[in-house]
FIDOLUM-417176 format. One record per atom (N, C-alpha, C): x, y, z; residue in one letter. Coordinates in steps of 0.05 Angstrom, whole numbers, plus 32768, in hexadecimal, padded with zeros to 4 digits. Layout:
<nodes>
XYZA...
</nodes>
This chain:
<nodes>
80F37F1C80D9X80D77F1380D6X80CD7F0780F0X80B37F1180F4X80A77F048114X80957EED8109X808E7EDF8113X80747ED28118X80547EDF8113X805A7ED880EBX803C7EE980EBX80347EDB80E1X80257EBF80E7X80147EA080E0X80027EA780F2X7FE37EAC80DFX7FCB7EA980ECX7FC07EB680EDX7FCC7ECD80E4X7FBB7EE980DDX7FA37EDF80DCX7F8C7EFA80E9X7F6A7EF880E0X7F6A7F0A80C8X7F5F7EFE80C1X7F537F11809EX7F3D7F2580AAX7F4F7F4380A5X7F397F5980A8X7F317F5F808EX7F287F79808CX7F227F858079X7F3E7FA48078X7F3F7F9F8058X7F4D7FB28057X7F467FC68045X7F477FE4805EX7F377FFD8049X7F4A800A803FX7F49800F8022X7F5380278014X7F47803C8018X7F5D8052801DX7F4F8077801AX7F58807A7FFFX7F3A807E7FF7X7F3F80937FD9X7F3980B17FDFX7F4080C47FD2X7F3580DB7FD6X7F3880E67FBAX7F1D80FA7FB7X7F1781097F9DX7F2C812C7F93X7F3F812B7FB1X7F3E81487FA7X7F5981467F98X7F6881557F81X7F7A81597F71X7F9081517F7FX7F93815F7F9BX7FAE81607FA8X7FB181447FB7X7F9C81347FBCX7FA2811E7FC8X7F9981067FB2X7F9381067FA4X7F8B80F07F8EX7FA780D17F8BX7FAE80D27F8FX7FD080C67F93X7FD880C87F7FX7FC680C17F6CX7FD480C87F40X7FBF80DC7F34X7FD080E47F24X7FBE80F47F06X7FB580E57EFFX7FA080F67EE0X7FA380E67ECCX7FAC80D97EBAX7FC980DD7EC1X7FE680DA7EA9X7FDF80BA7EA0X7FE080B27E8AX7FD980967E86X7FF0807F7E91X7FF080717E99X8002805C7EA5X800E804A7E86X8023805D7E7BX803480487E69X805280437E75X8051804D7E8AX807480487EA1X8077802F7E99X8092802E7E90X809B80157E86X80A180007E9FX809B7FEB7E9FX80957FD67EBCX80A77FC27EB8X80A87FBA7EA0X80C27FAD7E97X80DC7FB07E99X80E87FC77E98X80FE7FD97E9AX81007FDA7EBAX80EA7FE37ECEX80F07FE17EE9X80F27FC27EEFX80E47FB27EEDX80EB7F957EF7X81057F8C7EEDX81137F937ED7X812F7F8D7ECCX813E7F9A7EE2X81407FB07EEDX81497FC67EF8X81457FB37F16X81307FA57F25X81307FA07F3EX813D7F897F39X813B7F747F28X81457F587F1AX815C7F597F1DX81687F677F04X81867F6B7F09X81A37F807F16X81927F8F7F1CX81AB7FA47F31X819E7F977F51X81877F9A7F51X818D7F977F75X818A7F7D7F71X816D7F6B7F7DX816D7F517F85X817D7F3E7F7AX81857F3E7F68X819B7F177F59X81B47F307F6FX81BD7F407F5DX81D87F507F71X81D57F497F96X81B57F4F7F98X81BE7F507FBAX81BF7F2F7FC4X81B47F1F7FBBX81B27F077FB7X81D67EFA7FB7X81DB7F007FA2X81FF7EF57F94X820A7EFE7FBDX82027F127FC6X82177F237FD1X820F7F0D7FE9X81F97F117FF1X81F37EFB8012X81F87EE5800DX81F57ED67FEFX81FC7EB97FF2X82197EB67FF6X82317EC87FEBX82457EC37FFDX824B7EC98014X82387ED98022X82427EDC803AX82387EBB8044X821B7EB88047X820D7E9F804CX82257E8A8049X82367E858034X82457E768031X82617E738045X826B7E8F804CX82817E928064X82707E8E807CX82567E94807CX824E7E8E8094X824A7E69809EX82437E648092X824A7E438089X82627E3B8091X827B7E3F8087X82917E3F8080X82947E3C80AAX82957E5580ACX829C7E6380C9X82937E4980E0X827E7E4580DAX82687E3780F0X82797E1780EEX827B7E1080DCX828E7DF680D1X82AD7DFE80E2X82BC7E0F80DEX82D67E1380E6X82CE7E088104X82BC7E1B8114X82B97E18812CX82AE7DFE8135X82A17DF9812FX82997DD68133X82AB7DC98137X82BF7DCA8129X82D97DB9811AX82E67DC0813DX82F07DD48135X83017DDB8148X82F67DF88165X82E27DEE8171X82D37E058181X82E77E0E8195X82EC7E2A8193X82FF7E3F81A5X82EE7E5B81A7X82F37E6681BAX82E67E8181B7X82F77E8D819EX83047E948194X83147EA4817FX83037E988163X82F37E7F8162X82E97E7B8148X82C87E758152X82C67E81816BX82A97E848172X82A57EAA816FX82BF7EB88164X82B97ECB8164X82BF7ED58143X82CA7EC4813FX82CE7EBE811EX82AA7EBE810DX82A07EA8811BX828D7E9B8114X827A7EB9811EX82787EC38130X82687EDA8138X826D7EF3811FX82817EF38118X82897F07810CX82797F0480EDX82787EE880E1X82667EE080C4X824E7EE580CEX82407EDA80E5X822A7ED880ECX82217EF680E3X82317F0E80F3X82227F2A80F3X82207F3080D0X823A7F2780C8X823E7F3680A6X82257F2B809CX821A7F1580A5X81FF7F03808BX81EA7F0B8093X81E17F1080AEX81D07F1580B9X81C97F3880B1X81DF7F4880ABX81D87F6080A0X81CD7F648085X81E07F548075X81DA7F498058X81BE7F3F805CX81B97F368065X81967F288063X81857F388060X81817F598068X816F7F6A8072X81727F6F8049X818C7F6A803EX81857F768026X817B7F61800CX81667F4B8019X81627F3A8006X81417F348016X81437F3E802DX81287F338039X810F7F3E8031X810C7F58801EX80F57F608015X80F07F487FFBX80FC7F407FF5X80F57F357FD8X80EA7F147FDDX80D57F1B7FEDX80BD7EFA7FECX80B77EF17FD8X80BD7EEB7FBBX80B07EE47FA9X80BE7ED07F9DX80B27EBF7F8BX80C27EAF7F7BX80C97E977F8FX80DD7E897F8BX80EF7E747F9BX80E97E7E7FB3X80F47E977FB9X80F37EA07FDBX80D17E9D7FE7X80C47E9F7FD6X80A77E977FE6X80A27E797FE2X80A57E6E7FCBX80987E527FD0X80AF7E3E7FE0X80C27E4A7FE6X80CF7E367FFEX80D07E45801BX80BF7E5B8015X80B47E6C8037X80D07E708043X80E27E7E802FX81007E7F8037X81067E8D8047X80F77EA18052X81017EBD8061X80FA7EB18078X80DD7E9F8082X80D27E94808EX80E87E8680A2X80F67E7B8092X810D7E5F80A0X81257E71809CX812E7E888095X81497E9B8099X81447EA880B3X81257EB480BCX81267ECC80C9X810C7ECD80DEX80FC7EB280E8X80EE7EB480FBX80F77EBB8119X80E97ED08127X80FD7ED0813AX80E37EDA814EX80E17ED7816FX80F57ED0817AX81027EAF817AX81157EAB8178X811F7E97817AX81107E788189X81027E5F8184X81017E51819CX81137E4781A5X81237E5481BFX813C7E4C81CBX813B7E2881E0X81247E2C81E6X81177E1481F4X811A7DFD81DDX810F7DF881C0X81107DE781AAX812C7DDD81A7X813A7DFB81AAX81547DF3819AX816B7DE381A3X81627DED81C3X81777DD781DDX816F7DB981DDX81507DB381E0X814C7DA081DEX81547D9181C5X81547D9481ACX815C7D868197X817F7D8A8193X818A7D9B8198X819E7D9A8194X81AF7D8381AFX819F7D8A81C6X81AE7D7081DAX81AB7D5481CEX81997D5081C2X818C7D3081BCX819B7D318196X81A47D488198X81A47D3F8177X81977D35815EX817E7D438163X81697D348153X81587D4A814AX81597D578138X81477D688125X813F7D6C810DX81307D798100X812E7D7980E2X81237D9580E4X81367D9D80D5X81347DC080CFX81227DC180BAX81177DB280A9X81087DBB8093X80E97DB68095X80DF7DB280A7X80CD7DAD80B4X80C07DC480BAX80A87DCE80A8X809E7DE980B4X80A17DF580D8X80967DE280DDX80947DEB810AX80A87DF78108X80C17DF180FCX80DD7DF48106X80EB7E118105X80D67E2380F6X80DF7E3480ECX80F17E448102X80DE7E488117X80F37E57812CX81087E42813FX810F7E32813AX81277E25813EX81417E29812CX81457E388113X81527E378108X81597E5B80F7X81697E5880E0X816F7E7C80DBX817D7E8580EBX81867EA180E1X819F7EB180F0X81877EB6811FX816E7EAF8115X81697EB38131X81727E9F8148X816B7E84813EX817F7E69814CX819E7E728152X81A47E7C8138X81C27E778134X81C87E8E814AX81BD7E9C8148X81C57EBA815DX81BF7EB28180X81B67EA2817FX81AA7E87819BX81C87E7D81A8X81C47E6F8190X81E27E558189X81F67E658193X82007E75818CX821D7E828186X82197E9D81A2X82057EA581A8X82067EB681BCX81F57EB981D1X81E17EA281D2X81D37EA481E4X81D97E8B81FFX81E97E7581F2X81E87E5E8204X81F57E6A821FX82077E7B8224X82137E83823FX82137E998243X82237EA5825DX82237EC4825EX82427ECB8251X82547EBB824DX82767EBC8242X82707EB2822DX82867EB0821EX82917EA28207X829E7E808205X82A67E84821DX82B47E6C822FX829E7E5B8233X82897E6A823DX82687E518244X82677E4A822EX82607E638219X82587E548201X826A7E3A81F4X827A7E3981F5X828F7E2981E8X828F7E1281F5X828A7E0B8206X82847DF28214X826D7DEB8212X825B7DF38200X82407DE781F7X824C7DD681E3X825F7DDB81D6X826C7DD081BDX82777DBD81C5X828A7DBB81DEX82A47DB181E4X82947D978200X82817D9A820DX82797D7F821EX82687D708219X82517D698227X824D7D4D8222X823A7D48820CX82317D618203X82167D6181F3X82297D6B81D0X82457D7281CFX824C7D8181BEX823B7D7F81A2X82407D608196X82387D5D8182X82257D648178X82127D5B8187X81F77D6A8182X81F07D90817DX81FF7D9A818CX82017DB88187X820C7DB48167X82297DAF8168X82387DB68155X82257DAD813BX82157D8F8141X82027D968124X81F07DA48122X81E87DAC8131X81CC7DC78130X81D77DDD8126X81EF7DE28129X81FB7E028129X82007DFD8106X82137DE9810AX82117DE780E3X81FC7DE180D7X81ED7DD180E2X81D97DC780CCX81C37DE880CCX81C47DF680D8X81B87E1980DBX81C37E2580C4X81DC7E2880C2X81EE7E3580B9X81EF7E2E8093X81F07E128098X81EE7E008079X81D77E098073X81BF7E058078X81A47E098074X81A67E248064X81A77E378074X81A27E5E8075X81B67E5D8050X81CD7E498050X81E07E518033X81D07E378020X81C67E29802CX81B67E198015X819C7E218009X81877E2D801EX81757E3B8010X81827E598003X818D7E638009X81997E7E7FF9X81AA7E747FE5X81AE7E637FD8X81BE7E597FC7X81A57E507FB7X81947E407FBBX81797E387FA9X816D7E547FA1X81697E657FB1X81567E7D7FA8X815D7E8D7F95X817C7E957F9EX81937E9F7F81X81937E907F72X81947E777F6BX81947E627F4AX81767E6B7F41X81677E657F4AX81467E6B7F43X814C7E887F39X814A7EA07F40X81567EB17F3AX815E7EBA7F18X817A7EAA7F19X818C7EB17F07X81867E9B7EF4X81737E8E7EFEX81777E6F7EE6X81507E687ED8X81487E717EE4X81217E797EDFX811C7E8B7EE7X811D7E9B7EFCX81077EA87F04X81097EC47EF8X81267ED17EF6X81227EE87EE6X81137EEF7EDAX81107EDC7EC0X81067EDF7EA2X80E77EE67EAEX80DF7ED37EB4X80BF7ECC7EBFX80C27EED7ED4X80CE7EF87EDAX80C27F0D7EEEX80CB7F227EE3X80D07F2E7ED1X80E17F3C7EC1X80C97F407EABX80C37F2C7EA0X80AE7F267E89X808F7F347E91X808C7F257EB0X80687F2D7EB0X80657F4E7EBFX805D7F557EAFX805C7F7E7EA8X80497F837EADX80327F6D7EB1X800C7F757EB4X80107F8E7EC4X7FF87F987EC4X7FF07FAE7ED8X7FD77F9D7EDFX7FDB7F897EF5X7FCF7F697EFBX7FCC7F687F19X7FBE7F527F25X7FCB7F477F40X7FDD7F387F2FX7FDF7F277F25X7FF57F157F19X800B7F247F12X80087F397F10X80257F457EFCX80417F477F17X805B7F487F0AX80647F407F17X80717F647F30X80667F787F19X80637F947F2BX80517F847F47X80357F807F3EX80287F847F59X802C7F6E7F73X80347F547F58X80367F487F75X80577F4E7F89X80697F587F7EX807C7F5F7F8AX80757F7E7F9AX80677F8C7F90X80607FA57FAAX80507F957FBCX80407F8A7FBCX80307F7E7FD1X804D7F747FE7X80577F637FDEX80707F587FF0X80827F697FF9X80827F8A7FEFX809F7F957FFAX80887FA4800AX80737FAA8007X80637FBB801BX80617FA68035X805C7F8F802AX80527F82804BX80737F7C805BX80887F79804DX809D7F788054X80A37F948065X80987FA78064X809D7FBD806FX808E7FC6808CX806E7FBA8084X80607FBC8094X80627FA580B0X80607F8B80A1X80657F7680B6X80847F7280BEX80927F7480AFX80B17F6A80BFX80C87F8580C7X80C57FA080B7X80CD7FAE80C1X80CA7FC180D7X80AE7FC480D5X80A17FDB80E8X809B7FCB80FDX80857FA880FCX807F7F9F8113X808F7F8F8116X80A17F85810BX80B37F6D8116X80C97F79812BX80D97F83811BX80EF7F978126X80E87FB6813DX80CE7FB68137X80D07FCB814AX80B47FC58159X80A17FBF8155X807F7FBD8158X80827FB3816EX80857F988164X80827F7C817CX80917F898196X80B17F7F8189X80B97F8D81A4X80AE7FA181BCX80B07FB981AFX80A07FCF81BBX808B7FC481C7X80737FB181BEX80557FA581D3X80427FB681BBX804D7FC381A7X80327FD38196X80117FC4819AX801D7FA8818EX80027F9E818EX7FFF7F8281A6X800A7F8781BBX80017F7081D4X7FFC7F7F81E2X80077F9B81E7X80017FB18200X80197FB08217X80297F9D820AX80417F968226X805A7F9F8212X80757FA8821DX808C7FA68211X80977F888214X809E7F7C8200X80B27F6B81FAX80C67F6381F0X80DD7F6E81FEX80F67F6E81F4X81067F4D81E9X80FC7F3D81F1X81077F2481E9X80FD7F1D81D0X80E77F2E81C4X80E17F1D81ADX80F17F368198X81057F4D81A1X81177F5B818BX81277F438184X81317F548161X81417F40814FX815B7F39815EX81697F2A8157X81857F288164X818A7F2D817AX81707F198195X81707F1F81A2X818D7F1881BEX81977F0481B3X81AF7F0481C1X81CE7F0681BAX81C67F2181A4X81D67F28819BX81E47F4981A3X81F27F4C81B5X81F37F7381BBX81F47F8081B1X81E57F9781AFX81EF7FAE819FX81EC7FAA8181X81D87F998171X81DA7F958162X81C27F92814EX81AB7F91815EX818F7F97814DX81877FB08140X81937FC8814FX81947FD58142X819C7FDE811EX81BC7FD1811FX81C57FCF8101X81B57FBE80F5X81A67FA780FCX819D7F9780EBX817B7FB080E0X81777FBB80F7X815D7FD180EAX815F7FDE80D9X817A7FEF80DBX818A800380CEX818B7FFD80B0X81967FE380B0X81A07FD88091X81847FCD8089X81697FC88095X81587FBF808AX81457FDD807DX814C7FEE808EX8142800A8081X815080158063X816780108065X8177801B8057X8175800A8039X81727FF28039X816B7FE2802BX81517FE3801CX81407FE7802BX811E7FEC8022X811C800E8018X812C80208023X812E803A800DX813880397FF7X8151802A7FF7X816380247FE0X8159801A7FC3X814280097FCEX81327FF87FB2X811B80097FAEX811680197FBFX8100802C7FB2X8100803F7FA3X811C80487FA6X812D80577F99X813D804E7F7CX813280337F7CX814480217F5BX815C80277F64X816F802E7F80X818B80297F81X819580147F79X81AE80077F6BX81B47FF67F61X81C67FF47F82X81C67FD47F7FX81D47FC27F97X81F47FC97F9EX81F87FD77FB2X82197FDC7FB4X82287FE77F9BX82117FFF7F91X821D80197F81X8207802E7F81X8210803E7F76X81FE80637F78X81F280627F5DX81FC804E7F48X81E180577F33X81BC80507F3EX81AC80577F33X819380517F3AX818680477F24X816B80417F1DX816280367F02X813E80397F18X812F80327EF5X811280327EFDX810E80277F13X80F880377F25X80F4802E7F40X80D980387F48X80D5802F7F60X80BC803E7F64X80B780617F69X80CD806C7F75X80D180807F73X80CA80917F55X80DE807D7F3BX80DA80857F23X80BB808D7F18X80AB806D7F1FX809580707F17X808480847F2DX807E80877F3EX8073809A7F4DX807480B17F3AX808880BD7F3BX809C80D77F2FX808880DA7F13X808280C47F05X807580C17EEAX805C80C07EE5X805280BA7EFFX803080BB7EFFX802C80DA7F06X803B80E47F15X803A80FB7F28X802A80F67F34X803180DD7F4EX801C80E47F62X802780F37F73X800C80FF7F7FX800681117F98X8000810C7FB2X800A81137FC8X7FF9810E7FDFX7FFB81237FECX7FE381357FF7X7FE18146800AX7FEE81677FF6X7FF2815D7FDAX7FFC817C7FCEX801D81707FD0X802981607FCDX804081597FDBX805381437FBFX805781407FB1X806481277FA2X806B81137FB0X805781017FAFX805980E47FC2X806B80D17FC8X808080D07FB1X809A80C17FB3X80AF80D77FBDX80AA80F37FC0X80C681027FD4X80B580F87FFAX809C80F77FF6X808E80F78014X809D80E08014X809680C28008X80A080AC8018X80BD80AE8019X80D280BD800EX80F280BE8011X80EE80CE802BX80E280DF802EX80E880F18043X80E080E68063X80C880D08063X80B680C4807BX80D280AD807CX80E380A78067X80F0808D8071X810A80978077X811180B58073X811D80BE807CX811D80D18097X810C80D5809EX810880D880C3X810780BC80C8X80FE80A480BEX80FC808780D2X8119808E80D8X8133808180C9X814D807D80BFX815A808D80D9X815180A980DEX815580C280EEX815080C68108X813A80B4810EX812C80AD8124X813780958130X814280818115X814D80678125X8167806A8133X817B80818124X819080848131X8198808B814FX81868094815AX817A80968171X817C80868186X816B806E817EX81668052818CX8181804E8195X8181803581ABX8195802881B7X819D801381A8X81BB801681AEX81C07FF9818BX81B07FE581A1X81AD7FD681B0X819E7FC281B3X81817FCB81B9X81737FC381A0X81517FCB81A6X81427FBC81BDX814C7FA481C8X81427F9881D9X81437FA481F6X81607FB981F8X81657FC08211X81537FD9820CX814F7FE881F8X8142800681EFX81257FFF81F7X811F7FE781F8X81027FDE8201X80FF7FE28224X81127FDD822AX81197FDA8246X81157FEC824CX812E7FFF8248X812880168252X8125802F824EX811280338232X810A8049822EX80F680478215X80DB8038821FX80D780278202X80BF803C81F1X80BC80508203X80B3806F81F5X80C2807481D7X80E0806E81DCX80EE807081BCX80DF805B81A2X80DC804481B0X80D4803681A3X80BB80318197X80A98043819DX808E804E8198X809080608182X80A0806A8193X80A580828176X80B58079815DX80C580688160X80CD80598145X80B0804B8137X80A280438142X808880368137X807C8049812DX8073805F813CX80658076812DX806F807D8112X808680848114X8098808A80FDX8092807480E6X80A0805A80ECX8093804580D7X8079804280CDX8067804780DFX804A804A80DFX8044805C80C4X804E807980C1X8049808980B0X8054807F8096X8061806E8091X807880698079X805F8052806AX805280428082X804180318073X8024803A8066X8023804D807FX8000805E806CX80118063804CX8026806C804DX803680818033X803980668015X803A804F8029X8049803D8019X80258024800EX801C8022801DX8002800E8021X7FE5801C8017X7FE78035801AX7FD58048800DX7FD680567FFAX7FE6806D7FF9X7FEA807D7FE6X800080757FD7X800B80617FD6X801980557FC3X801580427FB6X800380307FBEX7FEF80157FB5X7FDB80297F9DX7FCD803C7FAAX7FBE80477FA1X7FC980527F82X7FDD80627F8CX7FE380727F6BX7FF1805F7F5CX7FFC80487F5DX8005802C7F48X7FEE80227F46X7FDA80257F56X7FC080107F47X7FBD7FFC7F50X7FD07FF27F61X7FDB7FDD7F72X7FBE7FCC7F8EX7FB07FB77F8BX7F9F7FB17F95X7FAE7FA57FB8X7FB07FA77FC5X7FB77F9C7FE5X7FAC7F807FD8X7FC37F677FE3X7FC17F497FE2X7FC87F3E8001X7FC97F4C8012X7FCA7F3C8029X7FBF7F4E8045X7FBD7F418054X7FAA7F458072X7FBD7F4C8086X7FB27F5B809FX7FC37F5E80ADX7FB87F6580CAX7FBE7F6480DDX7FAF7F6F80F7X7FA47F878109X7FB77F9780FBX7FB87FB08108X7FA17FCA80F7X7F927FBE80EAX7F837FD480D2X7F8D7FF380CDX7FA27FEC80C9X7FB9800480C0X7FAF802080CAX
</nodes>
């Protein structure tokens, strides 16, 4: 997730069109069962993908503590090693803004990035912060932590002596108190979850803004639009400043490694569109399903094989890229254009003609007038 506070409120146009082949739906009447799919996203993927990162969140915790305790490169690489496993795991919980995860702005304080590296030295020398403090957002999350653990030197050895001289303490609590945080809010969001929020999101079936269909497409569309297409690939690239900026890619001082985190965030956002169930091959109601049941159309085309097939050239196109997207900015950031283009098409597919044939009204603003 980038820094998207402050958006200007445009206007946002829908294309309708009258002819048969592009209409996005028939007239088939909308009795798709909505209840049955929100059980289906409730309980196989999100509580599942949820259960699965809060234990990683938890070794990652765990890891960051060992090292504190006892800082060596061998448990600075320990600790690197949870860091990547949670930080992957995240891409498969980060579409789901709603509930707990929005009113504690959780993704907000997991995944602002680029990092403020300048914030985090200064408070961590003096020892004096408060992570829960809105400002703070980019001082903290796997983006700090990816700071912390790999950005303070050019060795392993530098780094470790951020821990080990005169300032240690103060690191060593920033690095945990990061680490605690990232398994304390992911531990609240999963109880909410499994202990309220199900029932309540499971239950509301409207064909509504309130219902809990629309307000959850609104969030996996803008999740697609703002943090996958422009976060991870946009920004970087300069789409919308006119300059390349490689420092503001994800995991930025991390090698070879923004890539996977793209990879698994693609793979993840097909997976639930598809009603794949979480770390197995059955599938259940999904959007795909319902598409399939309205029969919508686009262009003469069945609209849910177009969006499998547009996220399947992204997927195809990303493999491509340089595992570090920040260096792929560097030096060849033509690729990285063309990953945007690519994403670009998935959101007309996903924000238009998919809003459109669910009935689905757009609830949020954005800059770029699609």
């Amino acid at each position: 997730m980038f820094k998207r506070f402050g958006f200007l409120i445009l206007a946002v146009v829908m294309v309708s069109c009258n002819s048969s082949d592009d209409s996005g739906k028939t007239d088939t009447s909308d009795n798709f069962d909505r209840g049955a799919m929100l059980a289906n996203w409730a309980d196989n993927i999100i509580i599942p993908s949820f259960e699965n990162f809060s234990g990683e969140t938890q070794s990652l915790s765990e890891a960051a503590t060992a090292f504190s305790e006892d800082p060596s490169e061998a448990k600075l690489s320990a600790l690197r090693a949870a860091f990547e496993e949670a930080y992957l795991d995240y891409q498969t919980v980060a579409a789901f803004d709603i509930g707990k995860a929005e009113s504690l702005d959780y993704h907000g304080y997991l995944n602002i990035y680029p990092a403020d590296e300048t914030a985090i030295t200064a408070k961590a020398e003096t020892n004096t912060f408060n992570l829960e403090l809105p400002a703070s957002r980019d001082e903290q999350g796997f983006p700090a932590l990816d700071f912390l653990i790999n950005g303070l030197g050019e060795t392993d050895a530098e780094i470790v002596t951020f821990y080990t001289g005169e300032n240690a303490t103060g690191y060593k609590n920033y690095l945990t108190s990061v680490t605690t945080r990232i398994n304390s809010l992911t531990t609240e969001v999963l109880a909410d979850w499994k202990n309220n929020f199900r029932d309540t999101f499971v239950s509301s079936t409207s064909s509504s803004s309130t219902g809990s269909v629309d307000k959850f497409t609104n969030d996996y569309v803008m999740y697609f639009e703002m943090d996958l297409r422009s976060g991870k690939i946009g920004i970087p690239a300069g789409v919308f400043s006119g300059n390349p900026e490689p420092t503001t890619a994800e995991a930025y001082y991390s090698d070879d490694f923004s890539k996977q985190l793209y990879l698994k965030a693609l793979e993840a956002f097909r997976n639930f569109f598809n009603g794949k169930h979480f770390n197995g091959s059955q599938t259940g109601p999904s959007y795909k399903q319902y598409l399939d049941y309205l029969n919508s159309i686009r262009g003469g085309e069945d609209l849910a094989a177009r969006i499998n097939a547009q996220l399947a050239d992204v997927a195809q196109q990303a493999e491509a890229l340089d595992a570090d997207l920040a260096e792929q900015v560097r030096t060849n950031n033509n690729a990285m254009l063309a990953a945007y283009d690519e994403l670009q098409k998935v959101v007309v597919l996903l924000k238009i003609d998919m809003l459109q044939a669910l009935d689905v009204s757009v609830d949020y603003v954005d800059t770029d007038g699609d």
